[in-house]
C-alpha positions as CSV (number, residue, x, y, z in Angstrom):
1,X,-106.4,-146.4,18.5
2,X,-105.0,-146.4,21.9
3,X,-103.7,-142.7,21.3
4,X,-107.2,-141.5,20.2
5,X,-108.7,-143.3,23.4
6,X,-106.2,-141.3,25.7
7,X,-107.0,-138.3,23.7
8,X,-110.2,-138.0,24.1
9,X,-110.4,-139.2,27.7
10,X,-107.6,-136.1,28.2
11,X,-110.7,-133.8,26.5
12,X,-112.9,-135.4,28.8
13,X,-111.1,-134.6,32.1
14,X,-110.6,-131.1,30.6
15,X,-114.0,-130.9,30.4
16,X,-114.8,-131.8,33.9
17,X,-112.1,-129.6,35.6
18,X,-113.0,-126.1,34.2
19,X,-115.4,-124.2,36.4
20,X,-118.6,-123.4,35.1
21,X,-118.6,-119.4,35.2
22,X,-115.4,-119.9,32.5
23,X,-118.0,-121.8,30.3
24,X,-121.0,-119.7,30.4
25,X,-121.0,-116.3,28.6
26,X,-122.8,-113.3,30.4
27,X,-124.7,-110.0,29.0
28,X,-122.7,-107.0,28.2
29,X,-122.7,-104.0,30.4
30,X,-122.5,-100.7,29.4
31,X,-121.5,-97.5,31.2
32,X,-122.8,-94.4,30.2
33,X,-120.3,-92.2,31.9
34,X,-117.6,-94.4,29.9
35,X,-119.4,-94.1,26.7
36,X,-120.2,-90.1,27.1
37,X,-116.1,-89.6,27.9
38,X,-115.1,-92.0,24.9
39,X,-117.0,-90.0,22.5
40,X,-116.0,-86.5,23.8
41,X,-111.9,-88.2,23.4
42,X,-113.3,-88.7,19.4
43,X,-115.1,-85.9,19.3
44,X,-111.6,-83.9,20.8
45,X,-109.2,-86.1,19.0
46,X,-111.0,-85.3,15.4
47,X,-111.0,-81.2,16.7
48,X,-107.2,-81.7,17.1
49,X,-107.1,-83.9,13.7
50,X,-108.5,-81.1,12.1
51,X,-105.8,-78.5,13.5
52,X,-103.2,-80.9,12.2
53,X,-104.8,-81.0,8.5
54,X,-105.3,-77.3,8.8
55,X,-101.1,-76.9,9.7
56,X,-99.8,-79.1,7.2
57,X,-101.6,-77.2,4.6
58,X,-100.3,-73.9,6.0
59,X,-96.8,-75.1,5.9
60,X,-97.0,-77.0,2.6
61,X,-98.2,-73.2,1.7
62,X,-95.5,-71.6,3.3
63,X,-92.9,-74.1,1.8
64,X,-94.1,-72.8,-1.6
65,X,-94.3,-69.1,-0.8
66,X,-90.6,-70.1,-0.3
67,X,-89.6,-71.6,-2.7
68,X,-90.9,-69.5,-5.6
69,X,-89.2,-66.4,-3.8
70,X,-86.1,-68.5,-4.0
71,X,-87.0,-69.1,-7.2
72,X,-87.1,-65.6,-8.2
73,X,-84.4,-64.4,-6.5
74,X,-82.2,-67.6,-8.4
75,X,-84.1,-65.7,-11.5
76,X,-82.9,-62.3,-10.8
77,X,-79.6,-63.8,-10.2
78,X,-79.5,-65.3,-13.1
79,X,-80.4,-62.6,-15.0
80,X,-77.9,-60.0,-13.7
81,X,-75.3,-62.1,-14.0
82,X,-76.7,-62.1,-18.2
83,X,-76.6,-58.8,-18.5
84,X,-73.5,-58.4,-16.8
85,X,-71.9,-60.4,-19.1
86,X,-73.5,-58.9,-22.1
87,X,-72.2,-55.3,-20.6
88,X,-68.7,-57.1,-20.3
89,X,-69.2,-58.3,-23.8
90,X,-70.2,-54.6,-25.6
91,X,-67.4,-52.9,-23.5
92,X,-64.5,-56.2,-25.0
93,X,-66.0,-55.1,-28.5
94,X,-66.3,-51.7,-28.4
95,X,-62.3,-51.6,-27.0
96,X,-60.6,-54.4,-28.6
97,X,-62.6,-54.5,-32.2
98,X,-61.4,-50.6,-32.6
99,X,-58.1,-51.3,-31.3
100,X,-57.9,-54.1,-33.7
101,X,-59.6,-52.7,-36.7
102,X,-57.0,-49.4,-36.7
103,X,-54.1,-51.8,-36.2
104,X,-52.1,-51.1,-39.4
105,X,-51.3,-54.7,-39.2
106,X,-54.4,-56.0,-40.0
107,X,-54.9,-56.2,-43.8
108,X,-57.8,-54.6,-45.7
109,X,-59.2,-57.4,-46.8
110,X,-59.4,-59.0,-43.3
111,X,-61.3,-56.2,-41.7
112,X,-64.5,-58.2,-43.0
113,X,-64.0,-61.5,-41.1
114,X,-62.8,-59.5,-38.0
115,X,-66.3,-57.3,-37.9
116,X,-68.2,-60.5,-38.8
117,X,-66.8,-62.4,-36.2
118,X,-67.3,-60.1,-33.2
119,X,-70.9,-59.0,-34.8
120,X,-71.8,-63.0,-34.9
121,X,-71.3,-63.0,-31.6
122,X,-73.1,-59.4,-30.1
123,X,-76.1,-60.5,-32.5
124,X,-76.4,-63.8,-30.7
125,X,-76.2,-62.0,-27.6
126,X,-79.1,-59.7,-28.2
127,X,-80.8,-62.8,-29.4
128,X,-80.5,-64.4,-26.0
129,X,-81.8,-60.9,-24.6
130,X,-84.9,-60.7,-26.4
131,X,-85.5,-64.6,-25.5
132,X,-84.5,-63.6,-22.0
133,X,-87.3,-60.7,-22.1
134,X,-90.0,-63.4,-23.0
135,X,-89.3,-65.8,-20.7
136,X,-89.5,-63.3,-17.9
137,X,-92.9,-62.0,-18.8
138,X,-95.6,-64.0,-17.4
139,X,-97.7,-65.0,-20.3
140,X,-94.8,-66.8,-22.3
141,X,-95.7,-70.6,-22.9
142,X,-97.3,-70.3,-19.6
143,X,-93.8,-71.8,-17.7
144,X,-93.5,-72.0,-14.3
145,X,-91.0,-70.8,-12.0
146,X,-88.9,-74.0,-12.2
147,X,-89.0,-73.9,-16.1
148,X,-88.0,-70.7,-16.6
149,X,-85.4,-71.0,-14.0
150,X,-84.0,-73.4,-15.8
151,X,-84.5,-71.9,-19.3
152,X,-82.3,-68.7,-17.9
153,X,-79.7,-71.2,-16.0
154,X,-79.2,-72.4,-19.8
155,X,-79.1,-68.4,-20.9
156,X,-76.5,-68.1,-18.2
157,X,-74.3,-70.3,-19.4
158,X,-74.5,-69.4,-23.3
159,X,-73.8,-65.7,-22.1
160,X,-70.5,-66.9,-20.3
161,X,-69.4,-69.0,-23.3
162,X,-69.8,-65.7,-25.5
163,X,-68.1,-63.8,-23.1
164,X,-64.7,-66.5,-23.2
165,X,-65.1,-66.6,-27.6
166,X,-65.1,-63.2,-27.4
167,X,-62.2,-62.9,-25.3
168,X,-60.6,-65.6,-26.8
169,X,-61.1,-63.9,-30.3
170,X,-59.7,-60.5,-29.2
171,X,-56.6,-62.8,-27.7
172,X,-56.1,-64.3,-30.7
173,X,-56.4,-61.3,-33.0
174,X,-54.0,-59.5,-30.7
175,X,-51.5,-62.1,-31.3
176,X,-51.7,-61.7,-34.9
177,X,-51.0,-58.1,-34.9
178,X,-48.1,-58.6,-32.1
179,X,-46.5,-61.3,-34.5
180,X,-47.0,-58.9,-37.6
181,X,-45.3,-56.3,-35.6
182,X,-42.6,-58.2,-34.9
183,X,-42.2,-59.4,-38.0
184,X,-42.2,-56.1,-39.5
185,X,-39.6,-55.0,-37.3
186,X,-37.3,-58.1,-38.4
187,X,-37.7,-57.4,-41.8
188,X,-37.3,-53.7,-41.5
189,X,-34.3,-53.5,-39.1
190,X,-30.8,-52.3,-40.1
191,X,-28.3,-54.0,-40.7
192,X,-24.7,-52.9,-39.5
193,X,-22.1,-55.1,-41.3
């Protein structure tokens, strides 16, 4: 009780000590000159708002314009580096299928699987062309850039993994007729003793 006593005779003296204009509350004044140059900062500040809004857009437009020509020049990249490889991959069959198939060491009845193994691989390679030749057009499963970027990155690689079975084929066949020869020559060979 004696705390609440000294409390409220504290409030009290408070009370007493504060000067009356802190007490008493006044009517707002306004300045017009103020007011006229606040709203011409909001009117100016909203102008320059406005310019921002209109930048961002033109830059979020230019950041596309960039990006699908980097996009397309990805795409062309991607796509003469596929026909490159399907050149490289005619020009290894053309060469090393003939200079296999008129081997004499390659038997009759192998000529068959040889033929079919390099064709196997050239069909699938036109394949990927024609697929290639759809993507590219515009109206195809209506893809965007991105998709079909990454439709022809897949391409890409399939036409490098032909191009190293092809080339490990044609190795492997040229093998067979080296070790043929060679053994041909060990069994024909003369003997001098």
């Amino acid at each position: 009780m004696k705390n609440t006593n000294l409390i409220v005779l504290f409030i009290l003296a408070l009370a007493f000590l504060i000067p009356k204009s802190a007490l008493g509350q006044g009517m707002p004044v306004y300045d017009n000159t103020s007011f006229i140059s606040l709203v011409k900062q909001l009117v100016e500040s909203a102008k320059q708002t406005s310019e921002m809004i209109k930048t961002v857009q033109f830059l979020k437009d230019a950041k596309e314009t960039i990006e699908k020509v980097n996009n397309a020049v990805r795409q062309f990249e991607a796509v003469r580096e596929i026909n490159e490889n399907n050149q490289a991959l005619v020009g290894m069959v053309r060469n090393d299928l003939r200079g296999i198939l008129n081997s004499p060491y390659i038997h009759t009845d192998e000529i068959d699987a040889v033929s079919n193994a390099f064709n196997t691989i050239i069909d699938g390679s036109l394949r990927n062309l024609e697929f290639m030749n759809q993507v590219l057009s515009n109206d195809f499963l209506k893809l965007n850039d991105a998709e079909r970027l990454a439709i022809l990155e897949g391409h890409r690689a399939d036409s490098k993994k032909m191009v190293a079975d092809i080339t490990l084929k044609s190795k492997r066949y040229k093998m067979i007729i080296s070790f043929r020869e060679m053994q041909d020559k060990i069994n024909n060979r003369e003997t001098n003793y």
